[in-house]
LUMKEFI-14020 format. One line per field, with one value per atom (N, C-alpha, C): residue in three letters; atom name; z, y, x. Coordinates in Angstrom, 3 decimals, always signed. Layout:
// residues N
res	Ala / ...
atom	CA / ...
w	Z / ...
v	Y / ...
u	X / ...
//
This chain:
// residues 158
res	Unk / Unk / Unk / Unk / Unk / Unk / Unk / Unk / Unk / Unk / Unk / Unk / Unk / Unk / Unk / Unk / Unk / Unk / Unk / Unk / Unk / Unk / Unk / Unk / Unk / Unk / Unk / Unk / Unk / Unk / Unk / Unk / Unk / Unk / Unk / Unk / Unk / Unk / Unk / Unk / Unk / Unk / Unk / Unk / Unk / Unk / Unk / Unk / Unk / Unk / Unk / Unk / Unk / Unk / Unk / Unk / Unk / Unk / Unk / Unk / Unk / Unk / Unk / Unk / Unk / Unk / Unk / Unk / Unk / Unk / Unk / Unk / Unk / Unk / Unk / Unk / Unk / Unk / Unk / Unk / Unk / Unk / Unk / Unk / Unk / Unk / Unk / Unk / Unk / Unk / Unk / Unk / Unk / Unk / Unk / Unk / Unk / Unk / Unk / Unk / Unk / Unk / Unk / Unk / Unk / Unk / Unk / Unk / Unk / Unk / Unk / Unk / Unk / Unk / Unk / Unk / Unk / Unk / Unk / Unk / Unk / Unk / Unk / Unk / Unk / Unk / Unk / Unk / Unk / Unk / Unk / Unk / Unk / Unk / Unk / Unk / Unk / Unk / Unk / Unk / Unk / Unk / Unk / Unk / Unk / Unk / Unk / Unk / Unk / Unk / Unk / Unk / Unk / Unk / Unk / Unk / Unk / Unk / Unk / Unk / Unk / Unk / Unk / Unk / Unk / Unk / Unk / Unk / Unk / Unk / Unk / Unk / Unk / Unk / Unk / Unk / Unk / Unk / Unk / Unk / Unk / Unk / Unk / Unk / Unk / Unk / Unk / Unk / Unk / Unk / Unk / Unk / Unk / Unk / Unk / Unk / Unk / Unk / Unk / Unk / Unk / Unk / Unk / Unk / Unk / Unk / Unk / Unk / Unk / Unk / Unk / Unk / Unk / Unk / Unk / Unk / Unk / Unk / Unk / Unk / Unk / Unk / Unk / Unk / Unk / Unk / Unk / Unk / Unk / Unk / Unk / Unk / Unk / Unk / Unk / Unk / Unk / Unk / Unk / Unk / Unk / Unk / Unk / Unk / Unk / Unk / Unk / Unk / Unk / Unk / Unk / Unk / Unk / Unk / Unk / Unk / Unk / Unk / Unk / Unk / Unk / Unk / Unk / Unk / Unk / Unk / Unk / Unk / Unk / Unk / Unk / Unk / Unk / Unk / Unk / Unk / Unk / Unk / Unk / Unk / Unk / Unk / Unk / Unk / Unk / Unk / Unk / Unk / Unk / Unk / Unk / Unk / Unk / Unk / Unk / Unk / Unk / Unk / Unk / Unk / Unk / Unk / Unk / Unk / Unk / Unk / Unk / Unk / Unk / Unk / Unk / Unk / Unk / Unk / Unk / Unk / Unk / Unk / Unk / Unk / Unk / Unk / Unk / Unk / Unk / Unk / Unk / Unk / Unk / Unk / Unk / Unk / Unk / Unk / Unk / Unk / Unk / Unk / Unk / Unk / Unk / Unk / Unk / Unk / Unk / Unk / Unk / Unk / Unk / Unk / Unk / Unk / Unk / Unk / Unk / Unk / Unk / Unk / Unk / Unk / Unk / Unk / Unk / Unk / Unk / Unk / Unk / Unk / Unk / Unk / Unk / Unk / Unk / Unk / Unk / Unk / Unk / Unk / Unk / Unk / Unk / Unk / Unk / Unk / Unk / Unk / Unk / Unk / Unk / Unk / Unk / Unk / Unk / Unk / Unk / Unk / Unk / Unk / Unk / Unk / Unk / Unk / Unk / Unk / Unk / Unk / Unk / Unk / Unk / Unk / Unk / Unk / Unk / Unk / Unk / Unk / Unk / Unk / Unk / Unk / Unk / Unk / Unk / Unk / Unk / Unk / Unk / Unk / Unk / Unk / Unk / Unk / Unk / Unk / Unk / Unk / Unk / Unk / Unk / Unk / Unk / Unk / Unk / Unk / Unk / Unk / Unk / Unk / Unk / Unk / Unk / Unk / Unk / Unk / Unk / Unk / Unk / Unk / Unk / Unk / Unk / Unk / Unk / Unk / Unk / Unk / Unk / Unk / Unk / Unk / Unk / Unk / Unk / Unk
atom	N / CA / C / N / CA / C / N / CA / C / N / CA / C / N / CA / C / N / CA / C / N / CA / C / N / CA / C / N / CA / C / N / CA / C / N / CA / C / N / CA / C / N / CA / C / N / CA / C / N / CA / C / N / CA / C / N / CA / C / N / CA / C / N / CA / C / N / CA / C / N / CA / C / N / CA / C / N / CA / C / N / CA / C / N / CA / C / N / CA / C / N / CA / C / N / CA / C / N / CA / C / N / CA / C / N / CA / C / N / CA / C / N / CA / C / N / CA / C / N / CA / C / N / CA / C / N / CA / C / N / CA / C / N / CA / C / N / CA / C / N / CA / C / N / CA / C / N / CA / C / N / CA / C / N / CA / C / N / CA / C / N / CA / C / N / CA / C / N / CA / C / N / CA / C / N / CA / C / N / CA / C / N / CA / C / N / CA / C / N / CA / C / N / CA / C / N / CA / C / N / CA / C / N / CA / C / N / CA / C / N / CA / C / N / CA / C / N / CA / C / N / CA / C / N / CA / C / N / CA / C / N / CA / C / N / CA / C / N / CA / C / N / CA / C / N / CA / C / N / CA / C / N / CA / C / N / CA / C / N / CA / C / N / CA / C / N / CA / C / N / CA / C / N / CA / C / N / CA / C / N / CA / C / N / CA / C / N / CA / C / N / CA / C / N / CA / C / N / CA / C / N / CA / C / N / CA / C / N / CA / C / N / CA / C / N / CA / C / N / CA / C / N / CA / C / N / CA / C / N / CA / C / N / CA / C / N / CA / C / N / CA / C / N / CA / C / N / CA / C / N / CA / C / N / CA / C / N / CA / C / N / CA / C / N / CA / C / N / CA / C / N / CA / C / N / CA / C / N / CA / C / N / CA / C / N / CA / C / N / CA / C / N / CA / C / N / CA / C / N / CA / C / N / CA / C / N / CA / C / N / CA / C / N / CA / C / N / CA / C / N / CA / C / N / CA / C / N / CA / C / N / CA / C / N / CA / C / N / CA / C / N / CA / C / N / CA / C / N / CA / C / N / CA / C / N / CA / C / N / CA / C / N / CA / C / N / CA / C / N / CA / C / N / CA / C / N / CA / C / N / CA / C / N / CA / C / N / CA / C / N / CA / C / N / CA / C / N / CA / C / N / CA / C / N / CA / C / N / CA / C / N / CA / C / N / CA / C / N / CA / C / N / CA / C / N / CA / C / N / CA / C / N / CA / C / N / CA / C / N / CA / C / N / CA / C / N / CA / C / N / CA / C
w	-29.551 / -29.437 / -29.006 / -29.660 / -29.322 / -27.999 / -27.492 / -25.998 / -25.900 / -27.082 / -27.073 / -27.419 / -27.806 / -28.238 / -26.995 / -26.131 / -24.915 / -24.009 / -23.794 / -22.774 / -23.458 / -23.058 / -23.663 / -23.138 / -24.126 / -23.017 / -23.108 / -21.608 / -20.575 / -21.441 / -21.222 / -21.738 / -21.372 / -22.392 / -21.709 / -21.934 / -20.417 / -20.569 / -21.889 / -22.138 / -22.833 / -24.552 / -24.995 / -26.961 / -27.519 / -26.122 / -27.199 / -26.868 / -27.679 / -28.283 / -27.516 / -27.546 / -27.012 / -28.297 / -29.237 / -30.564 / -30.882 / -30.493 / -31.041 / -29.971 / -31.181 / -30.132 / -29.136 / -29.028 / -27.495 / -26.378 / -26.457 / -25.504 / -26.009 / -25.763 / -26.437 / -25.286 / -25.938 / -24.752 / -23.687 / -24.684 / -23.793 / -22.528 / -23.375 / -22.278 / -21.002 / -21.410 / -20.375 / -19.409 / -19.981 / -19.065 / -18.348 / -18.971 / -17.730 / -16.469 / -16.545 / -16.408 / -14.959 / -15.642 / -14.441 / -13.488 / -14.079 / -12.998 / -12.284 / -12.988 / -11.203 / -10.568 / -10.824 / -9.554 / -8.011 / -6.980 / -5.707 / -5.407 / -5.917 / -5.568 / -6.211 / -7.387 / -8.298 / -7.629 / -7.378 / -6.783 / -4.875 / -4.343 / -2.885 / -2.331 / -3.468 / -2.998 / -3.894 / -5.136 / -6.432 / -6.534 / -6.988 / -7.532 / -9.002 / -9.349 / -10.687 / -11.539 / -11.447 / -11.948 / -11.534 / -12.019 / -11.688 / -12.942 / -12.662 / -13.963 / -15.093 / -15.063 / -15.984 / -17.140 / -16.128 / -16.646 / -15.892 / -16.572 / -15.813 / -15.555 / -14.233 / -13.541 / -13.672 / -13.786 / -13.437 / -14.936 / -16.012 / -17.289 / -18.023 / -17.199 / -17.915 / -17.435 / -15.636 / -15.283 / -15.880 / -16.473 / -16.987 / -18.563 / -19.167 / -20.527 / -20.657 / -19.614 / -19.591 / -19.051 / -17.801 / -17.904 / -18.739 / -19.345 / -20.470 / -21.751 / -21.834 / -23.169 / -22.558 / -21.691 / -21.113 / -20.614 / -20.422 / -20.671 / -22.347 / -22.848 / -24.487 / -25.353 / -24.608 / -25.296 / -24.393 / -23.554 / -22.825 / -23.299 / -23.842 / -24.430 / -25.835 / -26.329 / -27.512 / -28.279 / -26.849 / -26.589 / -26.446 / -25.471 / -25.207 / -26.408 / -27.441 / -28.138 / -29.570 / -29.882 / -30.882 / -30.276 / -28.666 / -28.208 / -28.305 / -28.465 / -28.150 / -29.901 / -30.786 / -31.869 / -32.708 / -31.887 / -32.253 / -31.787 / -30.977 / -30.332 / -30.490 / -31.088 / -31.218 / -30.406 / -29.373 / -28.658 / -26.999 / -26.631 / -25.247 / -23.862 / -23.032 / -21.690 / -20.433 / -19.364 / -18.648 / -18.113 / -18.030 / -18.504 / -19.345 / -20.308 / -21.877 / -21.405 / -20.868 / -20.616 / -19.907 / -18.915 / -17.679 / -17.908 / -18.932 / -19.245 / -19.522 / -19.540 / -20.578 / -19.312 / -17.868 / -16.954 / -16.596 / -16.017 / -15.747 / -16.786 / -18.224 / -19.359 / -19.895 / -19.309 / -19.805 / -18.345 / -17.403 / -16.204 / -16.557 / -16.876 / -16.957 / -18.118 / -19.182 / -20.240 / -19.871 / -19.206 / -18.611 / -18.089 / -17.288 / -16.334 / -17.214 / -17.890 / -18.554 / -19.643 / -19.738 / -20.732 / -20.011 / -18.467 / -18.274 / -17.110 / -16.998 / -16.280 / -14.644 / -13.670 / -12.614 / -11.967 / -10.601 / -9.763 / -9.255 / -9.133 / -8.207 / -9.455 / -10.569 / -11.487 / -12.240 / -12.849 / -13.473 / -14.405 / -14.716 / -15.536 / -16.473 / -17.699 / -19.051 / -19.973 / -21.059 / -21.859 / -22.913 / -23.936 / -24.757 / -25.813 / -26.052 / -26.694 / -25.864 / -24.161 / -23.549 / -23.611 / -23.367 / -23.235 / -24.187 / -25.737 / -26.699 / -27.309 / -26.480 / -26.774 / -25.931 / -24.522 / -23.563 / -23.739 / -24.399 / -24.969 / -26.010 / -26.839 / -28.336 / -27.900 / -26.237 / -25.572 / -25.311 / -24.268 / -23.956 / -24.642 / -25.531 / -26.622 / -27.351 / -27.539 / -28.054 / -26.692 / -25.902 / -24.539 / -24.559 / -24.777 / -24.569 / -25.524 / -26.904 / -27.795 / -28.016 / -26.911 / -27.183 / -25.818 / -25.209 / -24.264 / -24.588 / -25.172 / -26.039 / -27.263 / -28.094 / -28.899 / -28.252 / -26.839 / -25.587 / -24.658 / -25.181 / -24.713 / -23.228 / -22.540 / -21.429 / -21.836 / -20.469 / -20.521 / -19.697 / -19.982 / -19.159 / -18.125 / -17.235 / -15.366 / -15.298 / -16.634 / -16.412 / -17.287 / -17.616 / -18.581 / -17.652 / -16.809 / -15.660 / -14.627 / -14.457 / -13.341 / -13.628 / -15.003 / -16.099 / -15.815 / -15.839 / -15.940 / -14.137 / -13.786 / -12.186 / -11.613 / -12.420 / -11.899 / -12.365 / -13.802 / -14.643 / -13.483 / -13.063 / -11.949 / -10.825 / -10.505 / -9.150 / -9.292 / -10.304 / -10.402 / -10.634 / -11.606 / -11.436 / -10.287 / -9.241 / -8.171 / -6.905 / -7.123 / -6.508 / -7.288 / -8.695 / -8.441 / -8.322 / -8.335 / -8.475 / -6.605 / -5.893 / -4.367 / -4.034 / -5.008 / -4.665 / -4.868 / -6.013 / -7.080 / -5.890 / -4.755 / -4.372 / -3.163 / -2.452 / -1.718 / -1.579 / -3.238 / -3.128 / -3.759
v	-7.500 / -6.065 / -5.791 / -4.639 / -4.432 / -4.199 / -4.083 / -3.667 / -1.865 / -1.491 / -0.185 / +0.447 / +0.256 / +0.695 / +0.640 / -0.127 / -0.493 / +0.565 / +1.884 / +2.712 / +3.461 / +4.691 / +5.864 / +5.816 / +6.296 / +5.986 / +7.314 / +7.365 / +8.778 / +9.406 / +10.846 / +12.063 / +12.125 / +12.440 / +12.544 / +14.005 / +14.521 / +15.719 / +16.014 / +17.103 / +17.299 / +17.467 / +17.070 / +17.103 / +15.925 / +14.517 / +13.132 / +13.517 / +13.026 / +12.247 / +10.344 / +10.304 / +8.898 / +7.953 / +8.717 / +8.003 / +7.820 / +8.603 / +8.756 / +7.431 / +7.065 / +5.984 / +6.570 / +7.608 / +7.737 / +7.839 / +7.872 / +7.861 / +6.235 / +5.127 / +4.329 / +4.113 / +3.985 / +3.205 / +2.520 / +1.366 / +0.443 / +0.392 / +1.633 / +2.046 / +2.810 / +3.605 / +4.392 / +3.471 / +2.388 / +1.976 / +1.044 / +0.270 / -0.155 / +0.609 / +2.052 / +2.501 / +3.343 / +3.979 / +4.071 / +2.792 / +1.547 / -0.023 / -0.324 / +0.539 / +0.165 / +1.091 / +2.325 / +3.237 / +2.880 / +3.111 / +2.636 / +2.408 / +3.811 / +4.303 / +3.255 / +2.684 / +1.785 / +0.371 / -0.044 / -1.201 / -1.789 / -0.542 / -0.197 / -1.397 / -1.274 / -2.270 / -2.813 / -3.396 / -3.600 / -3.377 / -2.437 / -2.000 / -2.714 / -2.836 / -3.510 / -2.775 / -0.884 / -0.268 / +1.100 / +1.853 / +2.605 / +3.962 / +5.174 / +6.076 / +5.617 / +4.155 / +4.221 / +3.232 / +2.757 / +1.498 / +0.121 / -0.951 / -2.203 / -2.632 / -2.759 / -2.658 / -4.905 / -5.109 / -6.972 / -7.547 / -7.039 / -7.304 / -6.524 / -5.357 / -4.616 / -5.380 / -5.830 / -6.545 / -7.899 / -8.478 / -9.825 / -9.854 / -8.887 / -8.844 / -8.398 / -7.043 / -7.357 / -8.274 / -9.178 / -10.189 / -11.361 / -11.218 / -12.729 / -11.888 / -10.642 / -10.429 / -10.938 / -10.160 / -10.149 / -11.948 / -12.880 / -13.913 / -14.532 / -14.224 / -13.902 / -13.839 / -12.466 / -12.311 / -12.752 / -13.159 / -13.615 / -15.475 / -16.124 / -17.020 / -16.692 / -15.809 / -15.732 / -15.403 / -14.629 / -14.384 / -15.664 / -16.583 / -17.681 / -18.601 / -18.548 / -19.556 / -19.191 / -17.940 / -16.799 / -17.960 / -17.388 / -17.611 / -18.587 / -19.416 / -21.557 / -21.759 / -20.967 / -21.101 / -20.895 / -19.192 / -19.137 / -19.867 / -19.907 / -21.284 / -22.843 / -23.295 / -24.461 / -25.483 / -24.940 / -26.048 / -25.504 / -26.508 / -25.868 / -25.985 / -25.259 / -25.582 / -24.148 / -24.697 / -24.002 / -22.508 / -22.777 / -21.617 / -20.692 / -21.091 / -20.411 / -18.726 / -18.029 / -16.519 / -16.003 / -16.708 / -16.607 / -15.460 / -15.341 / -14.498 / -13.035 / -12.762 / -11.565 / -11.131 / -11.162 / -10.799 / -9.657 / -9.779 / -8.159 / -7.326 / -7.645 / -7.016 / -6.066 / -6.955 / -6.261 / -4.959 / -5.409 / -4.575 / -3.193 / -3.617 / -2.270 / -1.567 / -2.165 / -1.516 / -0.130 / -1.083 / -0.220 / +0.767 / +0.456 / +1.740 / +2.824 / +2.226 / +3.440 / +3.913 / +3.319 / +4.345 / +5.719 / +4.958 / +6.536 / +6.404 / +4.651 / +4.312 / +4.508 / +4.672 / +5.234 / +4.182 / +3.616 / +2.468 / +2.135 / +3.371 / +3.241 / +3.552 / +3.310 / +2.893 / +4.422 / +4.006 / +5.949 / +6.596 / +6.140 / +7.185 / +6.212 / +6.722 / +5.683 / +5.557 / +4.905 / +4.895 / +3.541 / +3.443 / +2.243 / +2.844 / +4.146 / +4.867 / +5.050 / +5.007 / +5.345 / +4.169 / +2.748 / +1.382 / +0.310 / +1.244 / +0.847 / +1.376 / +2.700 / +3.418 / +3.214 / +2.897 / +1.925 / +0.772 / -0.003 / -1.581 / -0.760 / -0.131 / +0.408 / +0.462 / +1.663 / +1.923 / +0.754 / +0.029 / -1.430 / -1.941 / -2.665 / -3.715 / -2.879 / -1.404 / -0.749 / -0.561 / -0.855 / -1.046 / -2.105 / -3.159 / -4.614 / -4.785 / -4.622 / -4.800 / -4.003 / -3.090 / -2.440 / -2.930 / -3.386 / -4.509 / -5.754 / -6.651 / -7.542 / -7.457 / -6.101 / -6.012 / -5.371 / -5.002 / -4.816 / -6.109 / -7.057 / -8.407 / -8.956 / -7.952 / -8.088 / -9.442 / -10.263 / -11.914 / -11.476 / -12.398 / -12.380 / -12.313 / -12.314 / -11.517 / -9.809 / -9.730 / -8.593 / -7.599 / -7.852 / -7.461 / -7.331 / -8.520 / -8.446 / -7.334 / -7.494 / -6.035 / -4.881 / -4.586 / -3.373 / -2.801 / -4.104 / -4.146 / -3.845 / -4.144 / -4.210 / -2.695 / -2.359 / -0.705 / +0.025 / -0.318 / +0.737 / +0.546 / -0.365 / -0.208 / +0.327 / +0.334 / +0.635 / +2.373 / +2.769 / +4.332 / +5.106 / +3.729 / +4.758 / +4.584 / +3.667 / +3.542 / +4.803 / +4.836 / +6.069 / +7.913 / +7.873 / +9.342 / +9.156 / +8.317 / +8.347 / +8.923 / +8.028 / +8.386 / +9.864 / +10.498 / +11.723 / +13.007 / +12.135 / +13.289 / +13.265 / +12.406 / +12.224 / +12.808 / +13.156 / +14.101 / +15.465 / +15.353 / +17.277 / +17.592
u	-75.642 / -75.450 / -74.022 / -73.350 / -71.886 / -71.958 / -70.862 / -70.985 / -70.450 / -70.114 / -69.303 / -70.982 / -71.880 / -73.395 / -74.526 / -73.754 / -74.971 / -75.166 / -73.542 / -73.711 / -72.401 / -72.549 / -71.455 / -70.382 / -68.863 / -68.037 / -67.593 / -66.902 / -66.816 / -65.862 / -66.469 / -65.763 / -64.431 / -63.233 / -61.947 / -61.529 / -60.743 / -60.396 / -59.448 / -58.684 / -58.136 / -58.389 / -57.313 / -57.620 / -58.204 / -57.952 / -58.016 / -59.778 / -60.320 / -61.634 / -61.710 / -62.929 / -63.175 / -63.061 / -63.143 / -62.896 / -61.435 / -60.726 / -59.297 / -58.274 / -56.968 / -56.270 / -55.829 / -55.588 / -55.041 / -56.127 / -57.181 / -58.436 / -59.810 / -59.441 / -60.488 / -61.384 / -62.853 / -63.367 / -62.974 / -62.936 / -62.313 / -61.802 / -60.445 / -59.217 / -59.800 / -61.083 / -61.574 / -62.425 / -63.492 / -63.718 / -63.006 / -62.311 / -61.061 / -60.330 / -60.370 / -59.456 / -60.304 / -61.922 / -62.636 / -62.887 / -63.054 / -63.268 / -61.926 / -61.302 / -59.403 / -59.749 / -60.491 / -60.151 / -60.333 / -60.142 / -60.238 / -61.966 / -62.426 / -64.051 / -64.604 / -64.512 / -65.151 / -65.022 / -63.810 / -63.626 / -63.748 / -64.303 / -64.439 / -65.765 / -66.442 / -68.025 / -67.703 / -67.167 / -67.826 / -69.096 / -69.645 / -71.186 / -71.096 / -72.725 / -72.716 / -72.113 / -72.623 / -72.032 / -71.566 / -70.791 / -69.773 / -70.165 / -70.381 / -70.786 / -71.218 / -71.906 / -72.963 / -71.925 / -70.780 / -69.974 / -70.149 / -70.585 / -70.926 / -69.686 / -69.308 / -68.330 / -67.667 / -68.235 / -68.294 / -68.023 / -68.522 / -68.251 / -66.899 / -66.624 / -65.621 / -64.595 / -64.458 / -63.245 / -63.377 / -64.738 / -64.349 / -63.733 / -64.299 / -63.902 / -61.902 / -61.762 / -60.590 / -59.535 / -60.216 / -59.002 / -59.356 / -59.719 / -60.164 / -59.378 / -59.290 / -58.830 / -57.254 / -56.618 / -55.324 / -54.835 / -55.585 / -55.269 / -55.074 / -55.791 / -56.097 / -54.527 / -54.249 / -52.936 / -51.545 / -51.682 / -50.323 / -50.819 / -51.380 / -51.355 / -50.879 / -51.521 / -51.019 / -49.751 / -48.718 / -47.208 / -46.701 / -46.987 / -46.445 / -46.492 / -47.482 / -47.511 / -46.227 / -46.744 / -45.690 / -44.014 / -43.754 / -42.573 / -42.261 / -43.084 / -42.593 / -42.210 / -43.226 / -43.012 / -41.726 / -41.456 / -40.079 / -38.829 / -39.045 / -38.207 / -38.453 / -39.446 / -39.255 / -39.364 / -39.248 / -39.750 / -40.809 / -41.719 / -42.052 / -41.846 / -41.503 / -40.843 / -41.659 / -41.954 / -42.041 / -41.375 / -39.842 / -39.146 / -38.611 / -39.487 / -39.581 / -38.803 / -40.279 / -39.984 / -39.651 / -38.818 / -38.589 / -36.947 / -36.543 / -35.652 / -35.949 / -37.570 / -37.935 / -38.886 / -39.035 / -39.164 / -38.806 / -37.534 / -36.437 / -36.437 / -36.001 / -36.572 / -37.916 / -39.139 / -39.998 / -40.671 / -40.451 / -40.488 / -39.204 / -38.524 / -37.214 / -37.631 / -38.180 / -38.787 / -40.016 / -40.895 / -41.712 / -41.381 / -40.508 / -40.371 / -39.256 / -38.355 / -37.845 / -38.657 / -40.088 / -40.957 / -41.976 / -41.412 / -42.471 / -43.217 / -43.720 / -44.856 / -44.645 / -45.748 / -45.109 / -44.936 / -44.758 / -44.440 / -46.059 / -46.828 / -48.219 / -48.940 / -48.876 / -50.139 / -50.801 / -51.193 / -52.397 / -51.600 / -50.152 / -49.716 / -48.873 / -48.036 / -47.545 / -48.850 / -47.893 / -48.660 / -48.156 / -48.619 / -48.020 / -47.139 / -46.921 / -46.018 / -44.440 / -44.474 / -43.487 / -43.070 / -43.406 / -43.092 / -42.706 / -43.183 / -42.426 / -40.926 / -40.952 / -39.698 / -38.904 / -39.221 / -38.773 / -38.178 / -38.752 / -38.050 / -37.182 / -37.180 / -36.423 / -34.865 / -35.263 / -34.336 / -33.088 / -33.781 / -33.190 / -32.542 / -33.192 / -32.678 / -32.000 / -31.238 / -29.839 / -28.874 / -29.442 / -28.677 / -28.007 / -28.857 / -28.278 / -27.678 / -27.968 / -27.038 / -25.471 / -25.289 / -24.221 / -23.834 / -24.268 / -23.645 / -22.685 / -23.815 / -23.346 / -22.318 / -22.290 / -20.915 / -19.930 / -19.966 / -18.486 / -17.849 / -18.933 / -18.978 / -19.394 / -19.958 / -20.734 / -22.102 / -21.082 / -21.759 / -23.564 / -24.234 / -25.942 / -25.881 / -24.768 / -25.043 / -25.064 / -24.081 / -23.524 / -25.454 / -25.629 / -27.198 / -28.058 / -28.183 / -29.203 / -28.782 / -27.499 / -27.144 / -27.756 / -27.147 / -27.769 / -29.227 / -29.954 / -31.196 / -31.899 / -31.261 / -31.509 / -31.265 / -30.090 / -30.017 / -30.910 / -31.334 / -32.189 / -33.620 / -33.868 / -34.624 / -34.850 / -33.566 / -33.097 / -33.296 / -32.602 / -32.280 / -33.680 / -34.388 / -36.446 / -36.557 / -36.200 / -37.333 / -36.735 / -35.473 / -34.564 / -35.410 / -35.048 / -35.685 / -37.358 / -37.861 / -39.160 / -39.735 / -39.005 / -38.649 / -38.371 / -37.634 / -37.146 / -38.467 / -39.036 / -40.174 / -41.386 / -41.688 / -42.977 / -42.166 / -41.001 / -40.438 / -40.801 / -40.395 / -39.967 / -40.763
//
């Protein structure tokens, strides 16, 4: 039996539909099993979401695909080493955050984080044709951090 057939998934405010990509199951019941209330006892279940299968299915998928990055990556590279991705760290965190996502979680999306990386990687590349060496990229990258985590500080101020 599917598991999307076993129990309904929760109504989302707004225009998206539970059917539509910007609102999936899935996404919803993941998304009710982080809340604090959900994860306070772990209960089996949570609004009528099995709370123990949703967190197992999603970290088994999310191991799933960070194997399946690593293997893509060794491939493209050719060879395998422990510090394979150890470069695409600061990168993919700065990505994030210049797509939108907040520091404390609940908000972004996979539309802000792809336009986020789009961002970057015309960053870095107009880095790289001014001839800024890989310390100077990581700085880059370190501020683009620095400066979300500065107004983000300011927005929960005022």
């Amino acid at each position: 039996m599917a598991a999307s057939a076993s129990f309904p998934c929760p109504a989302s405010s707004g225009s998206a539909s539970p059917s539509s990509p910007i609102c999936s199951c899935a996404g919803s019941r993941s998304a009710a099993t982080s809340s604090p209330r959900a994860t306070t006892r772990l209960p089996t279940t949570y609004s009528g979401i099995p709370v123990n299968r949703t967190l197992l299915v999603s970290h088994v998928l999310s191991g799933l695909f960070a194997a399946s990055g690593g293997l893509l990556l060794s491939g493209l590279v050719g060879v395998g080493s422990l510090n394979l991705g150890a470069d695409y760290v600061l990168s993919s965190i700065a990505a994030v955050i210049l797509g939108g996502a907040v520091f404390g979680g609940g908000a972004g999306g996979a539309v802000g984080t792809v336009l986020g990386a789009a961002l970057l990687v015309m960053v870095l590349n107009l880095l790289t044709v001014f001839g800024v060496d890989q310390s100077g990229k990581l700085i880059v990258q370190g501020l683009v951090i620095a400066v979300a985590a500065i107004i983000y500080q300011q927005g929960r101020r005022g």
